[in-house]
C-alpha positions as CSV (number, residue, x, y, z in Angstrom):
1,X,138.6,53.9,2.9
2,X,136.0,53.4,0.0
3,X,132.6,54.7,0.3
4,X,129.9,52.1,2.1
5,X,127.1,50.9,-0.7
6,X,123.9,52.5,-0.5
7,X,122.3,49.0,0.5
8,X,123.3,46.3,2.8
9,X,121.9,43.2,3.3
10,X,121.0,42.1,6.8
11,X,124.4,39.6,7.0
12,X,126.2,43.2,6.5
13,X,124.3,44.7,9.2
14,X,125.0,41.6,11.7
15,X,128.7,42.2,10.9
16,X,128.9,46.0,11.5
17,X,127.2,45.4,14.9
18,X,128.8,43.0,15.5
19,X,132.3,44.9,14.8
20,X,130.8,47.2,16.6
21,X,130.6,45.1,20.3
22,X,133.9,43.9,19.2
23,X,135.1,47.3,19.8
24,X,133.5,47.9,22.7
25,X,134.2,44.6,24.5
26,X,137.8,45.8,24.2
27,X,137.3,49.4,25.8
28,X,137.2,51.5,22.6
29,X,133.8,52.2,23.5
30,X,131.8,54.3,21.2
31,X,128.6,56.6,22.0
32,X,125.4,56.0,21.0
33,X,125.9,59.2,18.5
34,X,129.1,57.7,16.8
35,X,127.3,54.2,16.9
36,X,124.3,56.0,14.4
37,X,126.9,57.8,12.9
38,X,128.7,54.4,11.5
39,X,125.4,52.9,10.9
40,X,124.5,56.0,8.8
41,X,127.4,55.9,6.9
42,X,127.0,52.3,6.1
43,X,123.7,53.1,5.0
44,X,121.3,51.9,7.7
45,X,118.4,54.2,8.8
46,X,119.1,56.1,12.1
47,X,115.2,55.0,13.2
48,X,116.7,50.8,12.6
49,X,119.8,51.7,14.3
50,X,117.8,53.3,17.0
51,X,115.3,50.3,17.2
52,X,118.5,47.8,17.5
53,X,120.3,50.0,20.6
54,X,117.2,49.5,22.4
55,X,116.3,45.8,21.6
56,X,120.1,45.3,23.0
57,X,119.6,47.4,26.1
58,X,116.3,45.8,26.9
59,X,117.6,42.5,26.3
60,X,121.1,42.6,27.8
61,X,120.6,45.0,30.5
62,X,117.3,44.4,31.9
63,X,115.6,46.8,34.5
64,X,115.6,45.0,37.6
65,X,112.5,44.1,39.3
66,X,111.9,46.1,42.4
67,X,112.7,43.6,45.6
68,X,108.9,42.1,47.0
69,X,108.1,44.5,49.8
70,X,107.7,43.0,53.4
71,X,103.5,43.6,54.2
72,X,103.8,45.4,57.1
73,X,103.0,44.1,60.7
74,X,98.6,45.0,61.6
75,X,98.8,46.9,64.9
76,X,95.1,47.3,66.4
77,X,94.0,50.6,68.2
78,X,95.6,51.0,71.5
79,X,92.0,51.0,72.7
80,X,91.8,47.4,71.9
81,X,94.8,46.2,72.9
82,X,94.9,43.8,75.6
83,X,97.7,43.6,78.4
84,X,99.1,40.7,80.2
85,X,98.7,39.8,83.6
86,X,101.8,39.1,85.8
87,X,101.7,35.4,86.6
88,X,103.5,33.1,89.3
89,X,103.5,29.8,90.6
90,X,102.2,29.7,94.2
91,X,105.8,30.5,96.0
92,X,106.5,27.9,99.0
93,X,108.3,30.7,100.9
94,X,105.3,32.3,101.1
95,X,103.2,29.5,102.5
96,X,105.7,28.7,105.1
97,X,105.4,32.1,106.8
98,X,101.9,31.8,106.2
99,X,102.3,28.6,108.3
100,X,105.0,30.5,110.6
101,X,102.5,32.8,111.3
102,X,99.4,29.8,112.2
103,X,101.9,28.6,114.5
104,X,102.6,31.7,116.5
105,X,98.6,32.5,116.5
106,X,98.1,29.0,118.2
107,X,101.0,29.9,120.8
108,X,99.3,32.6,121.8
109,X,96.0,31.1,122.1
110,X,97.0,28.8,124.9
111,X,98.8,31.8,126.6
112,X,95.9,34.2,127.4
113,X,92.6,35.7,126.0
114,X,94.3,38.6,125.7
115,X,97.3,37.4,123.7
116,X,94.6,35.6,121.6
117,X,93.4,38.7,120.5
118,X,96.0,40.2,119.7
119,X,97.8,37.3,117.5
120,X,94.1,37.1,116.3
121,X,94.3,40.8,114.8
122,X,97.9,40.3,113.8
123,X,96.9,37.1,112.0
124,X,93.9,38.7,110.2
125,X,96.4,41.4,109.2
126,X,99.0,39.7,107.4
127,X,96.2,37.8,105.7
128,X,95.0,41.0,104.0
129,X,98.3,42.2,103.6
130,X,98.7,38.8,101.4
131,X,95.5,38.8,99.8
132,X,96.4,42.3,98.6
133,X,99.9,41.1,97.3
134,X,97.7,37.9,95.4
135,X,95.1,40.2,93.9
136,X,98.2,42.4,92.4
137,X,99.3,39.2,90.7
138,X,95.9,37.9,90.0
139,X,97.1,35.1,92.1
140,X,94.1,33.2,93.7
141,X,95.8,29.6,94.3
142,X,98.9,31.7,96.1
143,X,96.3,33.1,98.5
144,X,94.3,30.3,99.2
145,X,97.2,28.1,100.2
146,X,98.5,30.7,102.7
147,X,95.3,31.3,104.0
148,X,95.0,27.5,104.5
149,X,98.8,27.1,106.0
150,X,98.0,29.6,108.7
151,X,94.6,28.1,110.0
152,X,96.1,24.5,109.6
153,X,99.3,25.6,111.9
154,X,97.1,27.3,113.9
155,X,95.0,24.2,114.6
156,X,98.1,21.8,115.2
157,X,99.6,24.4,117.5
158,X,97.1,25.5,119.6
159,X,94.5,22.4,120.2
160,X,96.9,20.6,122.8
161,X,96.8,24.0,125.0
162,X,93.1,24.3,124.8
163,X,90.4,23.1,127.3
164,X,87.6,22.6,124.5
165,X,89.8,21.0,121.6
166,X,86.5,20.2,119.5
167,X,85.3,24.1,119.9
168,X,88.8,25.5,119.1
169,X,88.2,23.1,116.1
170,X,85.3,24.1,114.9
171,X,86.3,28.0,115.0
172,X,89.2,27.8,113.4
173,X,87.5,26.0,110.3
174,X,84.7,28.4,110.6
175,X,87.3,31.6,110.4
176,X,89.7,29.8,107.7
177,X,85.8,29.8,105.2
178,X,85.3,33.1,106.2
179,X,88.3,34.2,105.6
180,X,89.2,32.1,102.4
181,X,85.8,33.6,100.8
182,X,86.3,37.0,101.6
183,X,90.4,37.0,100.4
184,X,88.9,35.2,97.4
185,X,86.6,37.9,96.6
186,X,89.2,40.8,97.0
187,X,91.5,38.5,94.8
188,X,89.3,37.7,92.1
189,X,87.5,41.2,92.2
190,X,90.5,43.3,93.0
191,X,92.4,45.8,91.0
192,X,94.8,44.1,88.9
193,X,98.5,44.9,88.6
194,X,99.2,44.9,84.4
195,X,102.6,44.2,82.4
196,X,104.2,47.5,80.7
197,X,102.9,47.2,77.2
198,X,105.8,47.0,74.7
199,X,104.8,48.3,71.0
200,X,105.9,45.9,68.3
201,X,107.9,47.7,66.0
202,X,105.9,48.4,62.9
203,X,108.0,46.8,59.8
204,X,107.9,49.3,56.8
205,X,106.3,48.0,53.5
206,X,108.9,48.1,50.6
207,X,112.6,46.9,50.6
208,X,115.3,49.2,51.1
């Protein structure tokens, strides 16, 4: 092989790279090392040879751009976070026993005085029991329409046994606004049951 001129002109140096990738594309790969090496011997500065492997890299093998990272999720202090109440639709069972239990009361009106009482304190019972159960949920309408299902059922039920229908009347609207102020009170007022609060998982910033 005859010795490389001093000099080339920049078609020469196009060709020897060019050789070069040839031989590379084919799996004779050469190192960066032998790569200057042939370039020296040909007669091109190590610095321009150096300049060119790097122009190549940068262009042909860019550094990819690190993936856009996913902002993560704001989570406010636990202090300020606010929980949701349990809510339900006034349940119709419930207002039937409510009524079940009006009906009952106004039997035992017409039995006795004494039977009176007593379905009287059993009735004033189960409406605390209820309005309890209502303030739990935060439930006011659930209440309220028990409470009225048990005065009403105790109106229908009871006024054909009495002597004084008009009086027996009047009480039992005068104990159903009692009674539906007071619940209301205890519901609206009341302790609240609250929902387990579930964290959100906090999304990490960055891709993987």
């Amino acid at each position: 092989m005859t010795d490389p001129p001093l000099k080339l002109t920049t078609s020469q140096v196009s060709l020897i790279l060019q050789r070069a990738a040839e031989i590379d594309a084919r799996g004779d790969t050469l190192s960066v090392e032998e790569l200057e090496r042939i370039a020296a011997e040909a007669g091109i500065d190590v610095r321009a040879t150096r300049t060119a492997i790097a122009e190549f890299i940068a262009e042909e093998m860019p550094v990819p751009a690190p993936e856009p990272g996913v902002p993560a999720v704001p989570q406010p202090p636990a202090a300020l976070r606010k929980r949701t109440r349990k809510s339900s639709s006034p349940s119709p069972l419930r207002i039937l026993s409510g009524g079940a239990v009006g009906v009952a009361y106004g039997f035992l009106v017409t039995v006795s005085e004494s039977a009176a009482f007593l379905g009287f304190g059993a009735a004033a019972l189960y409406l605390v029991l209820r309005a309890v159960q209502s303030m739990r949920r935060g439930d006011q309408l659930d209440f309220q329409l028990q409470n009225f299902a048990l005065w009403l059922c105790t109106m229908v039920s009871g006024i054909t046994g009495v002597i004084d229908g008009e009086e027996f009347t009047a009480a039992v609207l005068f104990i159903w606004l009692i009674t539906s102020f007071l619940g209301g009170l205890l519901v609206r007022f009341g302790p609240h049951e609250e929902e387990t609060e579930e964290d959100v998982p906090q999304i990490e910033a960055g891709g993987r």
